[in-house]
N, CA and C atoms as an extended XYZ file, in Angstrom:
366
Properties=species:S:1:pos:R:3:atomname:S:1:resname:S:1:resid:I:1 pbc="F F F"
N        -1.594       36.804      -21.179 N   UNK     1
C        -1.704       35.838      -20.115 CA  UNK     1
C        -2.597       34.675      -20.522 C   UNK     1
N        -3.560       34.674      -21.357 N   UNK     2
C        -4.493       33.467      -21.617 CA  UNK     2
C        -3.747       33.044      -22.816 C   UNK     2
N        -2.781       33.317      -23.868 N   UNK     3
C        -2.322       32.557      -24.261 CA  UNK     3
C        -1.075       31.701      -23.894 C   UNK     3
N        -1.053       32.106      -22.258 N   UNK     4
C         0.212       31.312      -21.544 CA  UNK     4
C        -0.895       30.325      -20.963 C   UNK     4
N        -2.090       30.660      -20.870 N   UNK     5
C        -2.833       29.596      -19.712 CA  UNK     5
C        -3.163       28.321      -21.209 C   UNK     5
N        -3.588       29.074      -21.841 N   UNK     6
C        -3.860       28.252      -23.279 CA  UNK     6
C        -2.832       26.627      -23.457 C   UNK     6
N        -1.599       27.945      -23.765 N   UNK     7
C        -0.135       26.627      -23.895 CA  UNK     7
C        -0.117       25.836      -22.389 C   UNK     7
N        -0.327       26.407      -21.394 N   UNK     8
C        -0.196       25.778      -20.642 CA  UNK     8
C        -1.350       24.081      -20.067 C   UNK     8
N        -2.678       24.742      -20.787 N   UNK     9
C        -3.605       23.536      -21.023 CA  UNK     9
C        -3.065       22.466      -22.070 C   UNK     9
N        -2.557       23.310      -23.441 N   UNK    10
C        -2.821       22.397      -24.113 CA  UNK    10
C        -1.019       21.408      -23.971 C   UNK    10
N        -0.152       21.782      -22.886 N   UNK    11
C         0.986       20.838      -22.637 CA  UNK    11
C         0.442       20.136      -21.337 C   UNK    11
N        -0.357       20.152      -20.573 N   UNK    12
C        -0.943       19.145      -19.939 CA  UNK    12
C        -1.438       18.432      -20.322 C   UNK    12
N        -2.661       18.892      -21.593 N   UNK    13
C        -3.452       17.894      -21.865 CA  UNK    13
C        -2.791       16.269      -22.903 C   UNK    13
N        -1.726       16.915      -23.415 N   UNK    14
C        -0.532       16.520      -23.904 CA  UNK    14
C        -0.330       15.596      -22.698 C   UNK    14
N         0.256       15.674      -22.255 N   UNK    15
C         1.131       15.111      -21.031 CA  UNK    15
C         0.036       14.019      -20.393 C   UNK    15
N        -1.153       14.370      -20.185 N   UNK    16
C        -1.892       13.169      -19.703 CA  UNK    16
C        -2.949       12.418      -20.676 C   UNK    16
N        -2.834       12.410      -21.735 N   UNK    17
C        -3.286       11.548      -22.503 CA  UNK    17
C        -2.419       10.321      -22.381 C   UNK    17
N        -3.877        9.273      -22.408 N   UNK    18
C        -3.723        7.709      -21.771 CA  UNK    18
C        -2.816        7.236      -22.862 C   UNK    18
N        -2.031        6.215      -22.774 N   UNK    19
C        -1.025        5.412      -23.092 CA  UNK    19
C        -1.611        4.239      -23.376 C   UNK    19
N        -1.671        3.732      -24.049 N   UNK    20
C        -1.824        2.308      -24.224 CA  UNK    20
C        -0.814        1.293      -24.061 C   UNK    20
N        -0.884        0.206      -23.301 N   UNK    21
C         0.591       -0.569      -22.952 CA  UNK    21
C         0.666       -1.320      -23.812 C   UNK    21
N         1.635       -1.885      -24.385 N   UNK    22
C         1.913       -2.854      -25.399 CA  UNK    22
C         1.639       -4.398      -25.114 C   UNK    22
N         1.337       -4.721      -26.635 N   UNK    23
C         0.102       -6.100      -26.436 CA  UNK    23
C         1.117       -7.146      -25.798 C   UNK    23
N         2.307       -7.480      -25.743 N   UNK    24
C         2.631       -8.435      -24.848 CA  UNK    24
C         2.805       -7.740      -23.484 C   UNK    24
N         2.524       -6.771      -22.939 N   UNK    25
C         2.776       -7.016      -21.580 CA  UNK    25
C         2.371       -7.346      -20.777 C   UNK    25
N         1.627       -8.425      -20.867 N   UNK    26
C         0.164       -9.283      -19.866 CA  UNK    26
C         1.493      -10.562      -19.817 C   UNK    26
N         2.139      -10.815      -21.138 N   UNK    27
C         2.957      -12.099      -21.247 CA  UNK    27
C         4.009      -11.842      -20.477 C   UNK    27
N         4.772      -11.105      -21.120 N   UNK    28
C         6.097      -10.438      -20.609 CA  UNK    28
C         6.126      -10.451      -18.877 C   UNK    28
N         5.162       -9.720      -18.048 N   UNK    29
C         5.207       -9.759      -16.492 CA  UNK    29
C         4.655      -11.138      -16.694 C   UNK    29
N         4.092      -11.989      -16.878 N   UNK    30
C         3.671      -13.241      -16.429 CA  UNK    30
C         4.894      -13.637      -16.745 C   UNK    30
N         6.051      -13.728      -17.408 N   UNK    31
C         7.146      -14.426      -17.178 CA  UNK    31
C         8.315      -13.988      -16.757 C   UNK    31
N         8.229      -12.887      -16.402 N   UNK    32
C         9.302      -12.335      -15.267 CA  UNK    32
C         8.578      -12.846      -13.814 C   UNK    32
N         7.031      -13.092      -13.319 N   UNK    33
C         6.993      -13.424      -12.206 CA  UNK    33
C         7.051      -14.671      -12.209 C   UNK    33
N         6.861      -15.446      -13.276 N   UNK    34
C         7.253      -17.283      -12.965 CA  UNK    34
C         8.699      -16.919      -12.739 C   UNK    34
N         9.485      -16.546      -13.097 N   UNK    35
C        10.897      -16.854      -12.762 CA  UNK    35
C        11.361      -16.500      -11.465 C   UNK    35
N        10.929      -15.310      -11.476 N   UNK    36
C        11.103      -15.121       -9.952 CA  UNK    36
C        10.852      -15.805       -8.791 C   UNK    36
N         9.095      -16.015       -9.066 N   UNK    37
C         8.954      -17.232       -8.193 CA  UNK    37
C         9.322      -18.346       -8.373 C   UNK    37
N         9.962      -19.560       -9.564 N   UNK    38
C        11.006      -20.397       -9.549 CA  UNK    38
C        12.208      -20.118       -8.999 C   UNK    38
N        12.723      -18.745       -9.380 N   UNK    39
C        14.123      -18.699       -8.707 CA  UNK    39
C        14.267      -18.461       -7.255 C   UNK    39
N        13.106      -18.195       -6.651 N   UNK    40
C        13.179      -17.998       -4.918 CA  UNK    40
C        12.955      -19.960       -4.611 C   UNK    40
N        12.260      -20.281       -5.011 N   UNK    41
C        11.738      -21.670       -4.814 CA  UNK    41
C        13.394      -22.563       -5.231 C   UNK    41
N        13.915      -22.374       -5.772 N   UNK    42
C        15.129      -23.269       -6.222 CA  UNK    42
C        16.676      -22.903       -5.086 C   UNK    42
N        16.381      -21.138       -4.953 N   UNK    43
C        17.133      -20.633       -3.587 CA  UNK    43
C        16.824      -21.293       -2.347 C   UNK    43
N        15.370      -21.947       -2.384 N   UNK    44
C        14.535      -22.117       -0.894 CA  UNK    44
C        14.990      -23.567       -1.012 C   UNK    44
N        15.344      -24.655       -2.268 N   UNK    45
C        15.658      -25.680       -2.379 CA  UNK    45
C        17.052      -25.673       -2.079 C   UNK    45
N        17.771      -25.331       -2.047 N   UNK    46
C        19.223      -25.446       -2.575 CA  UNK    46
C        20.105      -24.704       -0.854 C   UNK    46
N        18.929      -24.585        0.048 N   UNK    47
C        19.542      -24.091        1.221 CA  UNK    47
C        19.698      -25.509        2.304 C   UNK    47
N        20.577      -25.382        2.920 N   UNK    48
C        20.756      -26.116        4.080 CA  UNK    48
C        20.501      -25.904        4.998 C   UNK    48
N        19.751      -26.625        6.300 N   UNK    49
C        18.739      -26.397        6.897 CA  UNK    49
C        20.333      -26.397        8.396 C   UNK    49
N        21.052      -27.100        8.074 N   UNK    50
C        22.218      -26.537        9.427 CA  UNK    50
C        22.728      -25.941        9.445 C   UNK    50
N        22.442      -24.670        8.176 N   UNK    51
C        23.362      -23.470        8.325 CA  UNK    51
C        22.209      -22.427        8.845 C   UNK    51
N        21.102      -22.718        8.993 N   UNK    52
C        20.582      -21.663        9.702 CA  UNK    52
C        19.936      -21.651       11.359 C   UNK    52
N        21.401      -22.320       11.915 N   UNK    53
C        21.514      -22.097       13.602 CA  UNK    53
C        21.730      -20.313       13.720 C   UNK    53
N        22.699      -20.212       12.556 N   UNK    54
C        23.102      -18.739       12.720 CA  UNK    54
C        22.391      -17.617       11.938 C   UNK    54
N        21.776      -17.022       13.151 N   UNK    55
C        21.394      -15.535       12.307 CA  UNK    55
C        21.509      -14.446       11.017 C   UNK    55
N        23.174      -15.075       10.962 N   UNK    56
C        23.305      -14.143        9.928 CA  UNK    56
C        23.376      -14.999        8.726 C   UNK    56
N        22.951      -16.108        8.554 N   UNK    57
C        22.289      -16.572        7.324 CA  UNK    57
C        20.784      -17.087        7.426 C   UNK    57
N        20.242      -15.968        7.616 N   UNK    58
C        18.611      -15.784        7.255 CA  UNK    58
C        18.481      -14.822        6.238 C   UNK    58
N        19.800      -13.812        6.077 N   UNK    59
C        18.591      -12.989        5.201 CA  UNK    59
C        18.485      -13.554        3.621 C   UNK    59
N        19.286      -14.512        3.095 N   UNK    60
C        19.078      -15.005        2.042 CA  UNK    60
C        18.155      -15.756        1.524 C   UNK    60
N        17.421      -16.306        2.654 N   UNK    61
C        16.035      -17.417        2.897 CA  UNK    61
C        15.166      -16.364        2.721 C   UNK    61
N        14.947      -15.495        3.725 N   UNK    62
C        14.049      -14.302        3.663 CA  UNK    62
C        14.215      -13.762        2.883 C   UNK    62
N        14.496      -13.154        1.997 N   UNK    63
C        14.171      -12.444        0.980 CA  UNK    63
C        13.761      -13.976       -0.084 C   UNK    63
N        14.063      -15.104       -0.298 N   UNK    64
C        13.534      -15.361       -1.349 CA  UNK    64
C        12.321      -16.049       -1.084 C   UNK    64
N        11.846      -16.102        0.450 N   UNK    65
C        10.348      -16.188        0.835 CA  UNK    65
C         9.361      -15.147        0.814 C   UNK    65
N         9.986      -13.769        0.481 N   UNK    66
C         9.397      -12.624        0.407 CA  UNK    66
C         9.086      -12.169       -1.242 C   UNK    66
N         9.870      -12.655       -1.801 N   UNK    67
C        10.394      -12.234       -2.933 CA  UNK    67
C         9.244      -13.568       -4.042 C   UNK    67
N         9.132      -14.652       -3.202 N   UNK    68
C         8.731      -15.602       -3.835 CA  UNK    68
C         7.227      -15.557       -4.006 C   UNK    68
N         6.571      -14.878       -2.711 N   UNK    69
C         5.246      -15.164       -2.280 CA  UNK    69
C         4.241      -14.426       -2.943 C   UNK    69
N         5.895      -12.711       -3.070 N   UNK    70
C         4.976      -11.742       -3.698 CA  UNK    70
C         4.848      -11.702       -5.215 C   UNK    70
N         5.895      -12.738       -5.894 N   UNK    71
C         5.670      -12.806       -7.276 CA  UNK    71
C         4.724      -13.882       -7.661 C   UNK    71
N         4.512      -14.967       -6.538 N   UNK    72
C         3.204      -15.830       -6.911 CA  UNK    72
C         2.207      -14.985       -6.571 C   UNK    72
N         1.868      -14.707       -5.643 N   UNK    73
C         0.092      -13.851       -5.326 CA  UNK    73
C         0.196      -12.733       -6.513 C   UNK    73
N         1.204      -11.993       -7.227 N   UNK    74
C         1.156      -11.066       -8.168 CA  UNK    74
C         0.590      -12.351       -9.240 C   UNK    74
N         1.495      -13.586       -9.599 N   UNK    75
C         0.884      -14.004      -10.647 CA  UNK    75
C        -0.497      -14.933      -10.886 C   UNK    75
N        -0.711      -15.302       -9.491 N   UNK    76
C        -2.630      -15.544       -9.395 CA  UNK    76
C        -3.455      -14.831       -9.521 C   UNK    76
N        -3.014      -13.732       -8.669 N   UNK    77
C        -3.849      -12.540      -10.003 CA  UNK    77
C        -4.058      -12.603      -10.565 C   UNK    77
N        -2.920      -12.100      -11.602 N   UNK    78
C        -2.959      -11.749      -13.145 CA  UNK    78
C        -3.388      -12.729      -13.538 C   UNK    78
N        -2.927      -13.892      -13.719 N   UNK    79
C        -3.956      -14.888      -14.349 CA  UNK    79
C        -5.206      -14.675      -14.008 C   UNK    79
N        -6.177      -14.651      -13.032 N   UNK    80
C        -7.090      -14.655      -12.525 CA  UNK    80
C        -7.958      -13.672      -13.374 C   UNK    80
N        -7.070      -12.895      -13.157 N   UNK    81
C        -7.670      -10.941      -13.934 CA  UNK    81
C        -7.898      -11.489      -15.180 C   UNK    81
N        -7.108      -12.074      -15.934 N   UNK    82
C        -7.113      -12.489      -17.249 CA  UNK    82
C        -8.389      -13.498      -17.998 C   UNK    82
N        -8.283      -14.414      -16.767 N   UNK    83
C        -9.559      -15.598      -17.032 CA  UNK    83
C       -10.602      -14.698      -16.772 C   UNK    83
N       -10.357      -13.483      -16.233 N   UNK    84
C       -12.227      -12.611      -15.668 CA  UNK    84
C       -12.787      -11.763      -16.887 C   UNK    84
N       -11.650      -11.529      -17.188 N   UNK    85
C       -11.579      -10.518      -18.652 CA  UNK    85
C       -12.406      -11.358      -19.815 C   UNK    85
N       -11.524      -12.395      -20.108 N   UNK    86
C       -12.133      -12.850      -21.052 CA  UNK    86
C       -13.780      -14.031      -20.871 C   UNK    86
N       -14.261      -13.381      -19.824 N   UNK    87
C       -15.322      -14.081      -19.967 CA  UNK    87
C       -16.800      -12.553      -20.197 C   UNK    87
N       -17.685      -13.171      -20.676 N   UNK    88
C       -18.554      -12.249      -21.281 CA  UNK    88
C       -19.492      -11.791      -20.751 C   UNK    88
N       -19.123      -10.242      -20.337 N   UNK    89
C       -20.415       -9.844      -19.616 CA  UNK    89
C       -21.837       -9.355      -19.736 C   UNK    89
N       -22.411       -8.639      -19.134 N   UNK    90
C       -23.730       -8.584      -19.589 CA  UNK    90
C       -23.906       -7.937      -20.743 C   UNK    90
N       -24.939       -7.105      -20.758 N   UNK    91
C       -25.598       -6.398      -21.927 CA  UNK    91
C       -24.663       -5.057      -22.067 C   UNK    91
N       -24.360       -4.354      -23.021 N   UNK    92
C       -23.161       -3.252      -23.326 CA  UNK    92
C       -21.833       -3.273      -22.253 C   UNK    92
N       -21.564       -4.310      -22.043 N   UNK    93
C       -20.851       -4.975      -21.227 CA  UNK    93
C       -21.002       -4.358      -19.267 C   UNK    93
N       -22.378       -4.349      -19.132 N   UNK    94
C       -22.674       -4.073      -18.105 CA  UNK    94
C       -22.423       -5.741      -17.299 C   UNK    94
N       -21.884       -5.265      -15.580 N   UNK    95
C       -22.256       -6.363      -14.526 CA  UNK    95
C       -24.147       -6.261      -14.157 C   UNK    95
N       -24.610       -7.266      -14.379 N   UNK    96
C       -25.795       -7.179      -13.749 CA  UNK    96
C       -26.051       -7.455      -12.321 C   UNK    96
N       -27.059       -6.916      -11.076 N   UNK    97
C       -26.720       -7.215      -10.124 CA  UNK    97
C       -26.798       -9.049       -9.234 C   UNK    97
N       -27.544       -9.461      -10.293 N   UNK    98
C       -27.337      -10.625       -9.689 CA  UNK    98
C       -26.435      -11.654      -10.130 C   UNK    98
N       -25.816      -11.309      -10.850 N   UNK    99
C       -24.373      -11.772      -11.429 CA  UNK    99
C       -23.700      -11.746      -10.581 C   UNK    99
N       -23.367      -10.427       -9.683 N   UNK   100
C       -21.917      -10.279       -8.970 CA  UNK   100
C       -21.309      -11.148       -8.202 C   UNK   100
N       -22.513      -11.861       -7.257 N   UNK   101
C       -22.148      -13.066       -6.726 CA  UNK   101
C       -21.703      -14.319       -7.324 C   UNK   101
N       -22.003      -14.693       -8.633 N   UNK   102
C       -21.610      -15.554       -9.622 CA  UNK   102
C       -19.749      -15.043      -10.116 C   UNK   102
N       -19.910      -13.766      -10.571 N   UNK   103
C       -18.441      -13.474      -10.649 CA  UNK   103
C       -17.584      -13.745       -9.684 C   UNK   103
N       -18.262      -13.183       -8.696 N   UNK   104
C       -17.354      -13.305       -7.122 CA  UNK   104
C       -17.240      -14.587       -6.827 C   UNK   104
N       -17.971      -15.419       -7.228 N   UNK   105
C       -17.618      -17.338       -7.172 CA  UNK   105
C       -16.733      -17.499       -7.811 C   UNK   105
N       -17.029      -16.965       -9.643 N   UNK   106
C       -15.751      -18.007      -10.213 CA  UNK   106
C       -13.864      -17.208      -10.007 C   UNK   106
N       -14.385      -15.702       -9.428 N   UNK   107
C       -13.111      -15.438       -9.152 CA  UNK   107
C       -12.585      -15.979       -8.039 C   UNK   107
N       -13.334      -16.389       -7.210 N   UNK   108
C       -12.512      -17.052       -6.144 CA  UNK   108
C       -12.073      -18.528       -6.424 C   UNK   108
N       -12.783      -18.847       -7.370 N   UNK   109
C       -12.552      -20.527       -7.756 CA  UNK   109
C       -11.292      -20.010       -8.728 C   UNK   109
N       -11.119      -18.947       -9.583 N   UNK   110
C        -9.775      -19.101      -10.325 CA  UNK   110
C        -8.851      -18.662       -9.191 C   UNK   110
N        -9.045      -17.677       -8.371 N   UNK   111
C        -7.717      -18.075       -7.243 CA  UNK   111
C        -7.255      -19.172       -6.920 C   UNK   111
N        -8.467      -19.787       -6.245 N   UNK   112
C        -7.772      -21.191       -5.885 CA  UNK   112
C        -6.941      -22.021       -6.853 C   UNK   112
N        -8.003      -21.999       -8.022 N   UNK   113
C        -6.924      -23.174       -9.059 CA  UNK   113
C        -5.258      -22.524       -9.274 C   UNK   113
N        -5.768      -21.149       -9.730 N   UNK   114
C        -3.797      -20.299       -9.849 CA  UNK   114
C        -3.110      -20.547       -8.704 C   UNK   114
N        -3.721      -20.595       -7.439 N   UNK   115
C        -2.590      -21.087       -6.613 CA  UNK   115
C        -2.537      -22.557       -6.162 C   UNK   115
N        -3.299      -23.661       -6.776 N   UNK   116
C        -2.969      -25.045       -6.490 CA  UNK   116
C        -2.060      -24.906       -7.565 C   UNK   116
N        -2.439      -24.473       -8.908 N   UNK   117
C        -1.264      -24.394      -10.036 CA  UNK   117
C        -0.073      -24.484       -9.751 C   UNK   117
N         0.264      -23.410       -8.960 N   UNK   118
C         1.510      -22.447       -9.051 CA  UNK   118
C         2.611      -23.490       -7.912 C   UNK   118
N         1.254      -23.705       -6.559 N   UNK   119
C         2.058      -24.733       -5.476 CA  UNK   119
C         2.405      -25.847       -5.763 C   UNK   119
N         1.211      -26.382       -6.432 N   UNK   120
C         1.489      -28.021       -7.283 CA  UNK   120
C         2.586      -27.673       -8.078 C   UNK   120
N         3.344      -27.210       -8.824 N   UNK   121
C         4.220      -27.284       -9.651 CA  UNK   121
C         5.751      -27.734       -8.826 C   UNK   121
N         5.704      -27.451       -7.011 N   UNK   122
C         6.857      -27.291       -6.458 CA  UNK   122
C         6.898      -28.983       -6.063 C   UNK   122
């Protein structure tokens, strides 16, 4: 029985050892969500505003206002995450406590710019 509990540790421990994701995939989702959010924005362009007396042409608007909003706020993020990353933190890469409020500034200042970015572009 303990060499079933044995195999049985050592195929878990197997099984949850961390993964490392591959070095473009910071790029790769940053350009599946620009497109997305271009391609809802060009759907949101390309609609006519007298065809939606009728109900049953909303859901094509709606979804690419849904579809659009959530691939921009996904990609202000990530940018955001990205500009936070690469800036240098304290000592053995500790936050110090009177930093946090300084971080918490310039992350809110890179929100804003990723989303004047992202809106300014329309």
């Amino acid at each position: 029985m303990s060499e079933a509990a044995h195999n049985f540790e050592s195929l878990l421990r197997e099984a949850l050892t961390p993964v490392e994701p591959p070095a473009d995939l910071a790029e790769r989702l940053e350009s599946t969500l620009t497109s997305i959010t271009e391609l809802a924005a060009e759907e949101l362009e390309a609609w006519e505003l007298s065809t939606m007396r009728d109900p049953r042409n909303w859901a094509r608007p709606a979804a690419a206002i849904v579809a659009g909003s959530a691939a921009g706020a996904a990609l202000v993020v990530l940018r955001a995450r990205r500009r936070a990353a690469a800036r240098p933190s304290g000592p053995l890469g500790l936050t110090l406590p009177h930093l946090d409020r300084a971080a918490a500034e310039r992350t809110l200042r890179d929100l804003s710019r990723e989303t004047r970015k992202l809106l300014g572009d329309r």
